[in-house]
N, CA and C of each residue as an Amber inpcrd file, in Angstrom:
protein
   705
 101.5030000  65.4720000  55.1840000 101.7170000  64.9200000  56.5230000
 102.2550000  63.4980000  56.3880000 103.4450000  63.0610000  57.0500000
 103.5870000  61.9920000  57.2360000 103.1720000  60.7320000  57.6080000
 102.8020000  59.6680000  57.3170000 101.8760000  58.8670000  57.8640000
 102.4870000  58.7190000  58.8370000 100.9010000  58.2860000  60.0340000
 100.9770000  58.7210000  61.3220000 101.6650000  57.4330000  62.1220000
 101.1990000  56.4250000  61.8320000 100.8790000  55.2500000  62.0310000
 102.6430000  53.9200000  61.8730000 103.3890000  54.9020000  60.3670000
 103.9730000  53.9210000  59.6860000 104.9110000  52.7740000  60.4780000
 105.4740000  53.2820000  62.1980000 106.4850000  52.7540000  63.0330000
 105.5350000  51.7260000  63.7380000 104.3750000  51.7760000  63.7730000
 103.5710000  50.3650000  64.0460000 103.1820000  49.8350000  63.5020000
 102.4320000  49.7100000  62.2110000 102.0110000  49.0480000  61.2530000
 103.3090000  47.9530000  60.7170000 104.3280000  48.5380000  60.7180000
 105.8610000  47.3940000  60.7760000 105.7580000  46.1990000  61.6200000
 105.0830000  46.6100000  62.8450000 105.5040000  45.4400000  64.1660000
 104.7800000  44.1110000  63.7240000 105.7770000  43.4970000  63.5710000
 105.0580000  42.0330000  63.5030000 103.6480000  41.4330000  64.4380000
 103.8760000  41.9730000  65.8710000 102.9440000  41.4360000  66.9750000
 101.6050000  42.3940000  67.0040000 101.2470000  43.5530000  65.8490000
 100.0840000  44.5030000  66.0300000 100.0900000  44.4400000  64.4580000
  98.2890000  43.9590000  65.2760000  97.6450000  44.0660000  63.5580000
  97.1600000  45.5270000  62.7000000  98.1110000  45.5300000  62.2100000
  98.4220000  46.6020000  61.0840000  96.9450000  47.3560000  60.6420000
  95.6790000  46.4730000  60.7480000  94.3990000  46.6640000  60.1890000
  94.0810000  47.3940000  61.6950000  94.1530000  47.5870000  62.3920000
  92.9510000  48.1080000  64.0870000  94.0300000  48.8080000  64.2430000
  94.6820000  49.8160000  63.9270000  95.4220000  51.1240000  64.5890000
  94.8430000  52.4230000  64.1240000  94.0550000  52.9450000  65.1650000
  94.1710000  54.2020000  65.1540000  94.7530000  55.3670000  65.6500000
  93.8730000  56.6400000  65.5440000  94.6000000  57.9840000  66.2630000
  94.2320000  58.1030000  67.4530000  94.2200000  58.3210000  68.3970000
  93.7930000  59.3290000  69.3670000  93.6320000  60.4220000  69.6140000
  93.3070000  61.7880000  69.3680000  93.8850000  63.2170000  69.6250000
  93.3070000  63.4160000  70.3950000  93.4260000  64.4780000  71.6970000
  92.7830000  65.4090000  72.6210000  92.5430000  67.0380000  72.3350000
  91.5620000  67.3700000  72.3250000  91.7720000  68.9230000  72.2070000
  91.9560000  69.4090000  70.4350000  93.2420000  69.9040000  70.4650000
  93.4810000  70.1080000  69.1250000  93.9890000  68.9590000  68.8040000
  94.2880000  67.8330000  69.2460000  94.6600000  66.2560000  68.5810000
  93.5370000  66.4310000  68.1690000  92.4310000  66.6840000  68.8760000
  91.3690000  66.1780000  67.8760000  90.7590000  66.7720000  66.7840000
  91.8700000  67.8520000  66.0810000  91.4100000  68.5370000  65.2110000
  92.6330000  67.7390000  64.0350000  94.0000000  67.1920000  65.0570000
  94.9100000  66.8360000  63.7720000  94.2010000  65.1450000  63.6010000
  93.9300000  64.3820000  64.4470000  93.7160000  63.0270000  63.7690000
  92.7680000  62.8110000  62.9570000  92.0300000  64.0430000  62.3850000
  90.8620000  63.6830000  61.2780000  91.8330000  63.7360000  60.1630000
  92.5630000  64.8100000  60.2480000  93.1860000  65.2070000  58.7760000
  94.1260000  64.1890000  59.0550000  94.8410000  63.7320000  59.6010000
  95.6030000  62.3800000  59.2790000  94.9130000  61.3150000  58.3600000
  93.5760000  61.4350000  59.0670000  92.8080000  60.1410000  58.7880000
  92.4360000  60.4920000  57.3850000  92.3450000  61.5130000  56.7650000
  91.7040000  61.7940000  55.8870000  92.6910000  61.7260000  54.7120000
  94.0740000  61.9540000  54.7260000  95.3460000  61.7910000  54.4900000
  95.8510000  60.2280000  54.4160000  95.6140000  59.5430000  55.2350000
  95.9400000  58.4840000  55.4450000  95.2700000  57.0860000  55.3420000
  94.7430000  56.3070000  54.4540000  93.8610000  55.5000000  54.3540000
  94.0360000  54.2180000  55.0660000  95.1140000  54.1700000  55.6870000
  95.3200000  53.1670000  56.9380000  95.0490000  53.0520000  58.4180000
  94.8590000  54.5110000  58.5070000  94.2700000  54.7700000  59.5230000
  92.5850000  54.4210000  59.7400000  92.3760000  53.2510000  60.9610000
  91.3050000  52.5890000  60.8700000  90.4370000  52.9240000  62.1100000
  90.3450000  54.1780000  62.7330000  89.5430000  54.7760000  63.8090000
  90.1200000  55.8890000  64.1040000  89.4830000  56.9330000  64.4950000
  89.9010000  58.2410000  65.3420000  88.9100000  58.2260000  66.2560000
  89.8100000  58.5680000  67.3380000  88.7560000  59.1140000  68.4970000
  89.4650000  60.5920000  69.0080000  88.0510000  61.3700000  68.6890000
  88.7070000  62.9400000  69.3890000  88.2140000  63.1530000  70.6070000
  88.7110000  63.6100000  71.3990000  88.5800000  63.6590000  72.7080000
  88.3700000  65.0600000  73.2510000  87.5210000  65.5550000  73.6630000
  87.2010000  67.3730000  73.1760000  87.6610000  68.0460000  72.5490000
  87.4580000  67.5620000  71.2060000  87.9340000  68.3770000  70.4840000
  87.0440000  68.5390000  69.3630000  87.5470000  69.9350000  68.2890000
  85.8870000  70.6500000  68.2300000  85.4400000  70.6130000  66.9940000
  84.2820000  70.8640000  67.1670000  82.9950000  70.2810000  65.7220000
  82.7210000  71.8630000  65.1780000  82.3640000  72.7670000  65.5420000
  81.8190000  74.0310000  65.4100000  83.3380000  74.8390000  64.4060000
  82.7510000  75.5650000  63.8170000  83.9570000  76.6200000  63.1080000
  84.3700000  77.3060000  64.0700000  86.1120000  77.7800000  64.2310000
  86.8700000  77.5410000  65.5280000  86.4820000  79.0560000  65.4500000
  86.0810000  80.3440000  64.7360000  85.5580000  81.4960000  65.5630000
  84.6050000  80.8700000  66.5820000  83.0390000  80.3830000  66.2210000
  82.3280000  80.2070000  67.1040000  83.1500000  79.7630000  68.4730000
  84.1010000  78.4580000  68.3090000  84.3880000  78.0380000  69.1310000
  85.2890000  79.1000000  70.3260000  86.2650000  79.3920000  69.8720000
  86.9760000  80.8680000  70.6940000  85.6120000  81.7330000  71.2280000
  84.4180000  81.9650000  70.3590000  83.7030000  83.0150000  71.2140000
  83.4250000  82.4690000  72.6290000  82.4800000  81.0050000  72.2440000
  81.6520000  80.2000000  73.1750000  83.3500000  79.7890000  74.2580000
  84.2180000  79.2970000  74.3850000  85.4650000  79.4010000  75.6300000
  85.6850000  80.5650000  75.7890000  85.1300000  82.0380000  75.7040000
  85.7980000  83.0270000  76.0660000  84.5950000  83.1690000  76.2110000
  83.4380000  83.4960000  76.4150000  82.0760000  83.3310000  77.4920000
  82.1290000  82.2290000  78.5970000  82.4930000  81.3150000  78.4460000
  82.4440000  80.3000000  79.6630000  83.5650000  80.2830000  80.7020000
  84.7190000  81.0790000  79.9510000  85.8500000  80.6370000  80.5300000
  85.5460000  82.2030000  81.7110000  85.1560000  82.8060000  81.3240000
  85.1030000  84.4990000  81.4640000  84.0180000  84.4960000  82.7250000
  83.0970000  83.8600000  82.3910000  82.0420000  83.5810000  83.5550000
  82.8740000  82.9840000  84.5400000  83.4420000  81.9000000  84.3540000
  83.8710000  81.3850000  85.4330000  84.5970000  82.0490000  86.3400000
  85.4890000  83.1400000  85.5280000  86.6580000  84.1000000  86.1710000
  85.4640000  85.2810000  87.0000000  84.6470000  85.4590000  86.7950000
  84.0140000  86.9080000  87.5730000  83.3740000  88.1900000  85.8700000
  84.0500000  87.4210000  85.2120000  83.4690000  88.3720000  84.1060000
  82.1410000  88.7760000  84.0620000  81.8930000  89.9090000  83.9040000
  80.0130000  90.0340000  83.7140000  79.6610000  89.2200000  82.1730000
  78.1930000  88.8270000  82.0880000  77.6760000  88.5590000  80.9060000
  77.6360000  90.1160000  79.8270000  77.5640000  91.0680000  80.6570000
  77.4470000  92.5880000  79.8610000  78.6510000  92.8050000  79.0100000
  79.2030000  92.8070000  79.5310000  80.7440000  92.7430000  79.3150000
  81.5100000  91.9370000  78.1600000  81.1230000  90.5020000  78.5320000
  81.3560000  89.7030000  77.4080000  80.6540000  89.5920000  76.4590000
  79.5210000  90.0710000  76.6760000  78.5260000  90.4410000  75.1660000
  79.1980000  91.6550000  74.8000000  79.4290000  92.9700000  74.7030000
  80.0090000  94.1760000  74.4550000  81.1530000  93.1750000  73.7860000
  81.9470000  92.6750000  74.0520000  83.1390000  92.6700000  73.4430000
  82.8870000  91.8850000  72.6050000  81.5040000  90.7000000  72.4410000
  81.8660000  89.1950000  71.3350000  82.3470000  89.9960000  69.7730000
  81.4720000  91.1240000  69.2680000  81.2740000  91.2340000  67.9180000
  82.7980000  91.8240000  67.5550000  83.2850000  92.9350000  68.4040000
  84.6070000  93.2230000  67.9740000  85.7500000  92.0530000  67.9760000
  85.6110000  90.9350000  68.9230000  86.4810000  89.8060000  68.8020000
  85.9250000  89.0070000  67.2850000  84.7920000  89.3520000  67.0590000
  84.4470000  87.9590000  65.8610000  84.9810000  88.9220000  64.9220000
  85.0930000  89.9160000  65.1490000  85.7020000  91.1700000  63.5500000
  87.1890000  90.6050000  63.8910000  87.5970000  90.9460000  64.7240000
  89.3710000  90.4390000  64.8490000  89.7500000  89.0970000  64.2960000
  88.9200000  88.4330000  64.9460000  89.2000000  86.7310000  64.1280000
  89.4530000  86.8330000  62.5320000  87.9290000  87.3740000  62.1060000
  87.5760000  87.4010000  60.9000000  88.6890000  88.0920000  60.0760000
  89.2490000  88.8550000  60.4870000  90.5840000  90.1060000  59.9620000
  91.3160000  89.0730000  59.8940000  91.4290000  88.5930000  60.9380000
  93.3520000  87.2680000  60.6930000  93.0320000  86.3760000  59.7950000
  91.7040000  85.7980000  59.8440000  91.6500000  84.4620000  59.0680000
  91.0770000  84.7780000  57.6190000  91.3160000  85.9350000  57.2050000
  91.0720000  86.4040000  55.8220000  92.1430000  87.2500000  55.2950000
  93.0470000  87.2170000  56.2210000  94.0550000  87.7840000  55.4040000
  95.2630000  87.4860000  54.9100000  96.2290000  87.8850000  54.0270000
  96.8150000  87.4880000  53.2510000  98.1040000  86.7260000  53.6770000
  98.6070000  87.0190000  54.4040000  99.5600000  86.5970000  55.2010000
  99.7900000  86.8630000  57.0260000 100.4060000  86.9150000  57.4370000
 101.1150000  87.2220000  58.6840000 101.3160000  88.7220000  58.9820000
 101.9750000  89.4260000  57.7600000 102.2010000  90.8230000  58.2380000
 100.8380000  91.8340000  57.6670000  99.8560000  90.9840000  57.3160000
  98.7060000  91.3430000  56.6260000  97.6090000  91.7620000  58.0230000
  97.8050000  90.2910000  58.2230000  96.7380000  90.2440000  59.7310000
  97.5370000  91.2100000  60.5690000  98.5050000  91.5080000  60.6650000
  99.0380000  91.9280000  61.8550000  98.9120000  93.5990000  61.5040000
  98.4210000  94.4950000  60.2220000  98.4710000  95.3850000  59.5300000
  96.9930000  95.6260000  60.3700000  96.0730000  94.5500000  59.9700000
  94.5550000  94.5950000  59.8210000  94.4560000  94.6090000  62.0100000
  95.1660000  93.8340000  62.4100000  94.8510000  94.3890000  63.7440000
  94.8920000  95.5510000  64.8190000  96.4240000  95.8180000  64.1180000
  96.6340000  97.0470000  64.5230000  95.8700000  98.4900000  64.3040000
  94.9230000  97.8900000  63.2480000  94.3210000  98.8440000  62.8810000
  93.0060000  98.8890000  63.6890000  92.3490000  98.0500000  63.8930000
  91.6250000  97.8340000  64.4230000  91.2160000  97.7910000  66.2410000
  92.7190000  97.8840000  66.9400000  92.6090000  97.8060000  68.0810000
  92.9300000  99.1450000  68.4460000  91.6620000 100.1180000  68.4590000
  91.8490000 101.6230000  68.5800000  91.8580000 101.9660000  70.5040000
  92.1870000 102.6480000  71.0450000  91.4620000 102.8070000  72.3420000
  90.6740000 102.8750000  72.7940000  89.5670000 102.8890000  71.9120000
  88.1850000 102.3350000  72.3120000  87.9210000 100.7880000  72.1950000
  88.2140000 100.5160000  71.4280000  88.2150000  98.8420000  70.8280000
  89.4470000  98.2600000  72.3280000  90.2300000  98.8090000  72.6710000
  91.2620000  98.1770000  73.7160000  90.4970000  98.1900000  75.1320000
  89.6480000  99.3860000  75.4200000  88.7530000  99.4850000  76.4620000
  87.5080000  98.3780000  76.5670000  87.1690000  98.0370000  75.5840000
  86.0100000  97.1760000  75.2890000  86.9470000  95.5340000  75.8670000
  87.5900000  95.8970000  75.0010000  88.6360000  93.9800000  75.6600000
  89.2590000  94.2350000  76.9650000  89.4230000  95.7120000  77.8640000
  90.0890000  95.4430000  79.3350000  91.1190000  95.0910000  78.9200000
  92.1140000  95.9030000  77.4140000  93.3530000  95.6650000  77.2240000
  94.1450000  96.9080000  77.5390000  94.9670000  97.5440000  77.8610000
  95.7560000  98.2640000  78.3360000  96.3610000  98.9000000  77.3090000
  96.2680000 100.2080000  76.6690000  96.8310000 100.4980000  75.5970000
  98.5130000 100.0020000  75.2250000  99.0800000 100.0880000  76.5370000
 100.5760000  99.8220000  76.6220000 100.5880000  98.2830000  76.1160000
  99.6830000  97.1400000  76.3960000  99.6640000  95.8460000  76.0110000
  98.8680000  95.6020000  74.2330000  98.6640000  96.6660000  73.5940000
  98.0340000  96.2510000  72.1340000  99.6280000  95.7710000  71.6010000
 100.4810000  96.0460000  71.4180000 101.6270000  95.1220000  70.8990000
 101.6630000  93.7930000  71.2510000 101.6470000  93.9490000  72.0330000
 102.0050000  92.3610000  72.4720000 100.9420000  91.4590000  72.0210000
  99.7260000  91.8970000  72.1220000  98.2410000  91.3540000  71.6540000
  98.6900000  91.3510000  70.3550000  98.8810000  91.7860000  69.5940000
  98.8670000  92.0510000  68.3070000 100.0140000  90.3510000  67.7440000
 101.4010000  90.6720000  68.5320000 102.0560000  89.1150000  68.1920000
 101.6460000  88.6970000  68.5630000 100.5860000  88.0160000  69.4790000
  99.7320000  86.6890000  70.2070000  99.1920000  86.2760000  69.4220000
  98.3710000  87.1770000  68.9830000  97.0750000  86.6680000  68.0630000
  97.2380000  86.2020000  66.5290000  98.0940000  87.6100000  66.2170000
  98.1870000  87.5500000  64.3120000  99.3180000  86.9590000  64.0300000
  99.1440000  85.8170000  64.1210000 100.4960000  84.5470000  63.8230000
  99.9160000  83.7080000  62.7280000 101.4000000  82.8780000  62.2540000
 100.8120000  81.7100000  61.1370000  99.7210000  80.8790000  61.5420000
  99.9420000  80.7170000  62.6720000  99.3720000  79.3540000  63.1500000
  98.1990000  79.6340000  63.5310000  97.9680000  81.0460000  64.1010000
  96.3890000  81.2890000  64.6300000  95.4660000  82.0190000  63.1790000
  96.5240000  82.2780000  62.2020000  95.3030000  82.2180000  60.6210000
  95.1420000  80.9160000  60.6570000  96.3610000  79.8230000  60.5840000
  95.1870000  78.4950000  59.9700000  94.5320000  77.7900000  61.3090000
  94.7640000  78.1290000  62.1610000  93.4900000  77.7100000  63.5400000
  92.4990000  78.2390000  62.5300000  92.6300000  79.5980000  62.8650000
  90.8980000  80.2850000  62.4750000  90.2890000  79.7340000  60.9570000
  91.0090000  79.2330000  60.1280000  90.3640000  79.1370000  58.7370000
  89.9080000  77.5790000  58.8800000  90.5000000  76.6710000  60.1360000
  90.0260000  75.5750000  60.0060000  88.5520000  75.1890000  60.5350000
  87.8770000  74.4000000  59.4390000  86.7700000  74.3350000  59.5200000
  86.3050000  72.7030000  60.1450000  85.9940000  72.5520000  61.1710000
  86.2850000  70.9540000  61.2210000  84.8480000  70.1870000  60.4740000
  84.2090000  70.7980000  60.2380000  82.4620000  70.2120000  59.6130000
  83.2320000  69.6440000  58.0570000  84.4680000  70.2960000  57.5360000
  84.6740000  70.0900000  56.2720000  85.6090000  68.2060000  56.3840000
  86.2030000  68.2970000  57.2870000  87.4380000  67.7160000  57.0970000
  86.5590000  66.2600000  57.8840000  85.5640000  66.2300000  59.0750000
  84.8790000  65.3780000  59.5580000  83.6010000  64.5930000  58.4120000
  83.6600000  65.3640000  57.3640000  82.4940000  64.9530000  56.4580000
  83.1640000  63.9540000  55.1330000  84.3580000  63.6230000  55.4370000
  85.2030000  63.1520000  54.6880000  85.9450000  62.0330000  55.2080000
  85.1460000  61.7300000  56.1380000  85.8400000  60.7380000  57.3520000
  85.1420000  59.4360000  57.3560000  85.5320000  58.3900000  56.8640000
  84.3970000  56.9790000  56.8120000  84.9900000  55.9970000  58.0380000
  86.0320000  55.9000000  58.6460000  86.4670000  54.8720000  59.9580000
  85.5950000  55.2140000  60.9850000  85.4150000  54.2870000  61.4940000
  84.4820000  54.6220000  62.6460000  85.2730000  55.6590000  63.6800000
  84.4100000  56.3100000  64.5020000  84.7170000  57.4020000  65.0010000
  83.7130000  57.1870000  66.5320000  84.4320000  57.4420000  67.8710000
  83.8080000  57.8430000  69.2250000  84.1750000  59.0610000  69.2560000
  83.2540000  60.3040000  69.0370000  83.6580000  61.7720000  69.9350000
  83.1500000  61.3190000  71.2360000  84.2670000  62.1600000  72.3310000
  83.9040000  62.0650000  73.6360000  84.3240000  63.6130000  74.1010000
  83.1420000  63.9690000  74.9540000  83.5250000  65.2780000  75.3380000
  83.2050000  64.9800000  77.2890000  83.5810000  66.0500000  77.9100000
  82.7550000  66.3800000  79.2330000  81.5150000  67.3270000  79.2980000
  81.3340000  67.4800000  79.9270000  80.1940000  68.2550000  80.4360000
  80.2440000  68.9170000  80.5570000  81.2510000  68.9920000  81.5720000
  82.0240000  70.5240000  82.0670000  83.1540000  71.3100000  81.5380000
  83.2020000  70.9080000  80.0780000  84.1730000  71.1330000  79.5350000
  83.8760000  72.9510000  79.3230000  84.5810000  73.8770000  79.9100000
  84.7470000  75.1320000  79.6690000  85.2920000  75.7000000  78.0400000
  86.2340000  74.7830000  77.5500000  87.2170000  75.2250000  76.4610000
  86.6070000  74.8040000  75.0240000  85.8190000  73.6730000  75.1330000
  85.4950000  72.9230000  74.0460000  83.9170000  72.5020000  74.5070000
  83.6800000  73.3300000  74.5450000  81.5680000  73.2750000  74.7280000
  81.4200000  71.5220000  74.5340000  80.8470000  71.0440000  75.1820000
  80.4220000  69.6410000  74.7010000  79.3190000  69.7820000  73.9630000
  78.0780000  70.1650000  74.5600000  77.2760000  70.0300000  73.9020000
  76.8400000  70.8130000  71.6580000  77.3500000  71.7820000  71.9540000
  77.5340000  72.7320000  70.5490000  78.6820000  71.6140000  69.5210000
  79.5680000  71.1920000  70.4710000  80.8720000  70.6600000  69.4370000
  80.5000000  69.5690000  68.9620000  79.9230000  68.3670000  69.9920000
  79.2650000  67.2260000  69.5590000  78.5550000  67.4270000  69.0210000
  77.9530000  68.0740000  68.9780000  76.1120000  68.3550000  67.7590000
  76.7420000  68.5690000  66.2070000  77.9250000  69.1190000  66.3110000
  78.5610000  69.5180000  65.0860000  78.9580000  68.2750000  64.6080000
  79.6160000  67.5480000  65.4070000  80.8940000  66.6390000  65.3890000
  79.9460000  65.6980000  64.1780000  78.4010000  65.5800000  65.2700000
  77.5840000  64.0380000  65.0140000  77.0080000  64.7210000  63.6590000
  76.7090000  66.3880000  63.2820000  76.2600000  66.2780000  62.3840000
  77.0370000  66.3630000  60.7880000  78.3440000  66.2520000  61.2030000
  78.8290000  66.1630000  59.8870000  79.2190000  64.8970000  59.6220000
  79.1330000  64.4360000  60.6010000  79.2370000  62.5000000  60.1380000
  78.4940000  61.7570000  60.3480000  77.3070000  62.6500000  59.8170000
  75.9410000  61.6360000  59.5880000  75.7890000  60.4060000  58.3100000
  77.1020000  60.6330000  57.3620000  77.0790000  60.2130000  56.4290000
  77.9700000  58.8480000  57.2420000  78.1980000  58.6740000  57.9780000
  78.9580000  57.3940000  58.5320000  78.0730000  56.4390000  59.6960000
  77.7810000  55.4970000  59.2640000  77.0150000  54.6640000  59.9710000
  77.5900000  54.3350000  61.2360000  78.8990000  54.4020000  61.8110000
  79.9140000  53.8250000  62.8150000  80.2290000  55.1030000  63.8320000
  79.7960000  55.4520000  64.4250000  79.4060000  56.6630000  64.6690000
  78.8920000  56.6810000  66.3690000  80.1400000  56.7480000  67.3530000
  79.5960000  57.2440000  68.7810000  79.3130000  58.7570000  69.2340000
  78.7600000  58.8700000  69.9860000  78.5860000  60.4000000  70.4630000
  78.0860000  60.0640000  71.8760000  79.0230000  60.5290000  72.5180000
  79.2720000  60.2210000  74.2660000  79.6280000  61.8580000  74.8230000
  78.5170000  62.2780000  75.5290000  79.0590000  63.7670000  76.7110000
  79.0900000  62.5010000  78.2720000  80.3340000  63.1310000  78.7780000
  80.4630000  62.2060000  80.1380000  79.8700000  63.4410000  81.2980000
  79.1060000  62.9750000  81.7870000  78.8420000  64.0790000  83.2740000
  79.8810000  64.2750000  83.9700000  80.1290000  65.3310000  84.5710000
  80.6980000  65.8310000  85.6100000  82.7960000  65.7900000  85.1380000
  82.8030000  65.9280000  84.1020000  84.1090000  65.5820000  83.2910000
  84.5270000  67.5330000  82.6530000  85.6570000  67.4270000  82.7780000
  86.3210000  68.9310000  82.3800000  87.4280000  68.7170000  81.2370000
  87.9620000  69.5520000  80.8900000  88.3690000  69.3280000  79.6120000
  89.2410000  68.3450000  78.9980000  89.7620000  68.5630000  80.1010000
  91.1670000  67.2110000  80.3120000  90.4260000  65.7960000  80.9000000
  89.3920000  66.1550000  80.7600000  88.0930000  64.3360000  81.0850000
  88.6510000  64.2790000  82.5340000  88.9110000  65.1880000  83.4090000
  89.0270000  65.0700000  84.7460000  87.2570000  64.8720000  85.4780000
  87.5120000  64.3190000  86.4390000  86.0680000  64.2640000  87.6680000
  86.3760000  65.7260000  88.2810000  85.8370000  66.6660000  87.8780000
  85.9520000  68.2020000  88.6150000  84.4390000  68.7700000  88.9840000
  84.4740000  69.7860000  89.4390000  83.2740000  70.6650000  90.5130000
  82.6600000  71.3380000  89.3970000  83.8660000  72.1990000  88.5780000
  83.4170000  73.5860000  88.1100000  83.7070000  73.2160000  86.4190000
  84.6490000  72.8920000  86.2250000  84.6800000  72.6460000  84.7360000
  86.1690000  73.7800000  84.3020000  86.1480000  75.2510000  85.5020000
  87.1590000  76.2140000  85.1680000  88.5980000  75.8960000  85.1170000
  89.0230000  76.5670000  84.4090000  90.4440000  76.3290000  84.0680000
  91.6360000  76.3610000  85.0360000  91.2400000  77.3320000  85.9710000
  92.1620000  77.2910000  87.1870000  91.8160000  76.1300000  88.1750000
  90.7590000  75.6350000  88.0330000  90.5460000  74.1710000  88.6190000
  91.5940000  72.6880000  88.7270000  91.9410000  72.7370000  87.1230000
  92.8820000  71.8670000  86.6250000  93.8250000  71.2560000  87.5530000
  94.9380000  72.1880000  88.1210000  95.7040000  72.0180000  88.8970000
  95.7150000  71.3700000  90.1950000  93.9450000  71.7150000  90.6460000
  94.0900000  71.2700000  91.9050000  93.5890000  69.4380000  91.7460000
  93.0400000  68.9310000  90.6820000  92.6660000  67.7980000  91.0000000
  93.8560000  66.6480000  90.8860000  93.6630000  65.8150000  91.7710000
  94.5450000  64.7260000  92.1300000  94.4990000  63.8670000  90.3620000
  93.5080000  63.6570000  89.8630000  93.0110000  62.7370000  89.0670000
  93.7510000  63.2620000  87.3380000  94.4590000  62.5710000  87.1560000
  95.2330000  62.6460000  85.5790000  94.0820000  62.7180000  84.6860000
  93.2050000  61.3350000  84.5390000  91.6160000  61.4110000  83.7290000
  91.1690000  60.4620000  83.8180000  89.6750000  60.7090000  84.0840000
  88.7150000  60.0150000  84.3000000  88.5150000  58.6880000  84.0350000
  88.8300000  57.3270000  84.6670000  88.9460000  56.0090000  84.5870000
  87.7630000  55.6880000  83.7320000  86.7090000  56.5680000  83.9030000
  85.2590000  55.9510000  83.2100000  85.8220000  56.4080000  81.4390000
  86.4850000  57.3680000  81.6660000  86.5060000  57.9470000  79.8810000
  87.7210000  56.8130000  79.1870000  88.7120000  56.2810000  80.4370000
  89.5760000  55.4110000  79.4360000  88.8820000  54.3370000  79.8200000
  87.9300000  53.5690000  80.1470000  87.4340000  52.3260000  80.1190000
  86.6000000  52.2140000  78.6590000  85.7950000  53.8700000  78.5920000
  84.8060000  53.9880000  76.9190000  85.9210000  53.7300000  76.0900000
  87.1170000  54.4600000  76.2750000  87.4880000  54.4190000  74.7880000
  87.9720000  53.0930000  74.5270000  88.5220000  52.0940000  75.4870000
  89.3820000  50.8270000  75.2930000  88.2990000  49.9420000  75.1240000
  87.0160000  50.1780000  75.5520000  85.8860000  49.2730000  75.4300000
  85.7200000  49.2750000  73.9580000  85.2940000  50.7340000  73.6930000
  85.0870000  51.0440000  72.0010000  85.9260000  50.4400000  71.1230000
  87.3500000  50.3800000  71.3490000  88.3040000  50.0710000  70.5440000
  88.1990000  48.6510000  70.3480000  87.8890000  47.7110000  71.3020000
  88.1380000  46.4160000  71.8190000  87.0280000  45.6130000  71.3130000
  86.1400000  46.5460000  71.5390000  84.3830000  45.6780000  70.2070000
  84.9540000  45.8160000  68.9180000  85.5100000  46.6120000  68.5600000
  85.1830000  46.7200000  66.9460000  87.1140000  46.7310000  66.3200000
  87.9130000  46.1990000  67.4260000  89.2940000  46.0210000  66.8490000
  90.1110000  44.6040000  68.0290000  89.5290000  44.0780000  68.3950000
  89.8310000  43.3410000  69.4360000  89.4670000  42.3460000  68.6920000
  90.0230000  41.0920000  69.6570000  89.9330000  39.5930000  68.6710000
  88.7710000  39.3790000  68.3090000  87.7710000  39.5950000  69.2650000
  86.4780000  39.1960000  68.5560000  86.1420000  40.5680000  67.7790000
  86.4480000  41.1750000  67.8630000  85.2290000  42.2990000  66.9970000
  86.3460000  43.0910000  65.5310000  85.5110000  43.3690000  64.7830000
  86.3840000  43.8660000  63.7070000  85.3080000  44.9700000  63.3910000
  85.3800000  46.4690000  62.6490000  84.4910000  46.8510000  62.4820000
  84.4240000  46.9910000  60.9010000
């Protein structure tokens, strides 16, 4: 990876020492490995983004997200174990046309009835899922890559975050960087994934709120940044 940083660390008027990452979501799965890559990089802050091994994580947003839609709990229990076998098929296999061998095999008409997939739609499921990019989603482990991380670090999640559990991801987040003394762990109330002020936390929600994100979540992070990289504070 290219260093992240290198077109500011140049600028004469920014001190080269207090630049960090930001990521949201899956930013906050790439600015560790930057950081971890990059020894100039002097803070990450992930911003729901996730602590738990990303099967768990896909199960736990596809229970919450599913509730929110009308899904039964029956329902989404019936289907978790055949989805954690599907994951498990892509992210263990050998390549691209491997996983895509191992799904097809696996998504029988009974297995398509269980997901409320349409036999006519298992193709298309099949390129969605068994791609390059969704083996190394699934093989990434973030407990590995966060335990290797010494810059100080704010995780910030919502509450209501549907996609990225706050509470499960932060517990992860804080417990693999127990080995780092510099170390925030902030859930904001009433905050959705995108750190919006929302009702429900659901995904079709998004759209309707006026609010880009939550003034309280960019006041934490510029506060955070500003103690420990601001004139007075260094960390």
């Amino acid at each position: 990876m290219p260093r992240p940083r290198c077109g500011l660390i140049t600028r004469p008027e920014i001190d080269s020492r207090g630049v960090g990452l930001i990521g949201h979501s899956e930013g906050g799965m790439i600015a560790p490995i930057a950081a971890v890559d990059d020894e100039t990089v002097a803070f990450i802050v992930p911003l729901a983004g996730p602590g738990t091994n990303l099967i768990q994580l896909l199960q736990s947003q596809r229970r919450l997200t599913g509730l929110a839609l009308g899904v039964s709990e029956e329902e989404l229990t019936r289907a978790a174990p055949l989805l954690a076998d599907v994951f498990a098929a892509i992210a263990s296999a050998s390549s691209t046309a491997d996983a895509q061998r191992r799904v097809r095999a696996m998504l029988t008409p009974a297995a398509l009835e269980i997901l409320g997939t349409p036999e006519a739609a298992m193709e298309m499921l099949v390129q969605q899922i068994a791609t390059e990019w969704f083996r190394y989603f699934l093989q990434y482990d973030p407990a590995v890559v966060f335990s290797r991380i010494a810059v100080p670090v704010p995780a910030i999640n919502g509450s209501l975050d549907r996609q990225v559990p706050a509470d499960e991801n932060l517990a992860a987040i804080a417990a693999a960087l127990a080995h780092n003394p510099n170390v925030t762990i902030r859930k904001l109330e009433g905050l959705n994934h995108l750190l919006q002020r929302a009702t429900t936390g659901a995904l079709g929600e998004y759209a309707d709120l006026a609010e880009t994100i939550s003034p309280a979540a960019l006041r934490l992070v510029s506060e955070w940044i500003l103690a420990r990289f601001g004139r007075n504070g260094r960390a």
